[in-house]
C-alpha positions in Angstrom: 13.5 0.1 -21.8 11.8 -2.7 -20.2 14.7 -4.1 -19.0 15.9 -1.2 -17.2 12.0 -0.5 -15.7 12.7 -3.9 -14.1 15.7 -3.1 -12.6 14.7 0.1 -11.5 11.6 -1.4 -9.4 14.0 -3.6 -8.3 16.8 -1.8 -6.7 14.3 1.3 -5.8 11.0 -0.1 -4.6 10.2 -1.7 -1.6 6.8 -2.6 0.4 7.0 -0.1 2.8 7.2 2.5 -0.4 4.3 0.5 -1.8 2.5 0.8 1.6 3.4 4.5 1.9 1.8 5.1 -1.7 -1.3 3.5 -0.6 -2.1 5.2 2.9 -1.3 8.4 1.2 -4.0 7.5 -1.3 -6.3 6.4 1.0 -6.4 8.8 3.4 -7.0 11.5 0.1 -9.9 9.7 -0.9 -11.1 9.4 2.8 -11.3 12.9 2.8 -13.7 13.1 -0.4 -16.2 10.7 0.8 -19.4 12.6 2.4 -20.9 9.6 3.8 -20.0 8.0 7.4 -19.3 3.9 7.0 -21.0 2.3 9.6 -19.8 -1.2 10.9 -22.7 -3.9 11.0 -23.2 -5.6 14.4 -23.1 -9.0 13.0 -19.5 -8.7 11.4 -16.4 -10.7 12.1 -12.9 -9.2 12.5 -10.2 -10.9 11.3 -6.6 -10.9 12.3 -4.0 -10.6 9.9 -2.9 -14.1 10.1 -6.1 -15.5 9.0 -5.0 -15.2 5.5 -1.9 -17.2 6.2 -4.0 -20.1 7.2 -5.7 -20.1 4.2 -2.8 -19.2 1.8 -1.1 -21.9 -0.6 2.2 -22.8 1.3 4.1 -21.4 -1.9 2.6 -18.0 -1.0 3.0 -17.7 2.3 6.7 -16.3 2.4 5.4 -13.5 0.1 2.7 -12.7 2.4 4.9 -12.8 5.5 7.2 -10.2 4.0 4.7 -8.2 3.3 3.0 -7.8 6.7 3.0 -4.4 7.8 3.1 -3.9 11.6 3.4 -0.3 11.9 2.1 2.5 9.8 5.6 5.0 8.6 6.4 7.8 10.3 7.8 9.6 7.4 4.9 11.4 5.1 4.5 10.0 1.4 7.2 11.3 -1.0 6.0 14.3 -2.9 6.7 14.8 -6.9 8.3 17.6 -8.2 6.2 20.0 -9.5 6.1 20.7 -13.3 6.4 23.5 -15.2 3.8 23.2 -17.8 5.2 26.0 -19.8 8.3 23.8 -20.9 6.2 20.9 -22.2 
């Protein structure tokens, strides 16, 4: 079973489904928070390649693949519904 777990995240999951998963999330729980984040005046922004510079060389290929540079324009996968009455 484990075996077969492996090989089905490899063949069927990629970053841009992990990254899908995630904005999906996020935005849902964007949407429950009933405070509004404020940014400080005093804070740095970062651009995405200041984490390469700092990354061990031997984990730098991982984090270039994984460099998103455009958010996807198809909307998160949706599960089946179940029908509770079977289970």
């Amino acid at each position: 079973m484990g075996k077969a777990g492996s090989e089905f995240v490899k063949a069927e999951v990629s970053m841009t489904h992990v990254y899908d998963y995630m904005l999906h999330t996020l935005r849902g729980y964007a949407k429950l928070q009933d405070f509004e984040p404020t940014v400080e005046s005093d804070l740095v922004e970062l651009c995405q390649n200041a984490f390469l510079c700092v990354s061990p060389p031997e984990e730098r290929p991982f984090l270039e693949a994984s460099i998103v540079h455009a958010p996807s324009e198809s909307p998160p996968c949706l599960f089946p519904s179940i029908d509770r009455t079977s289970v």
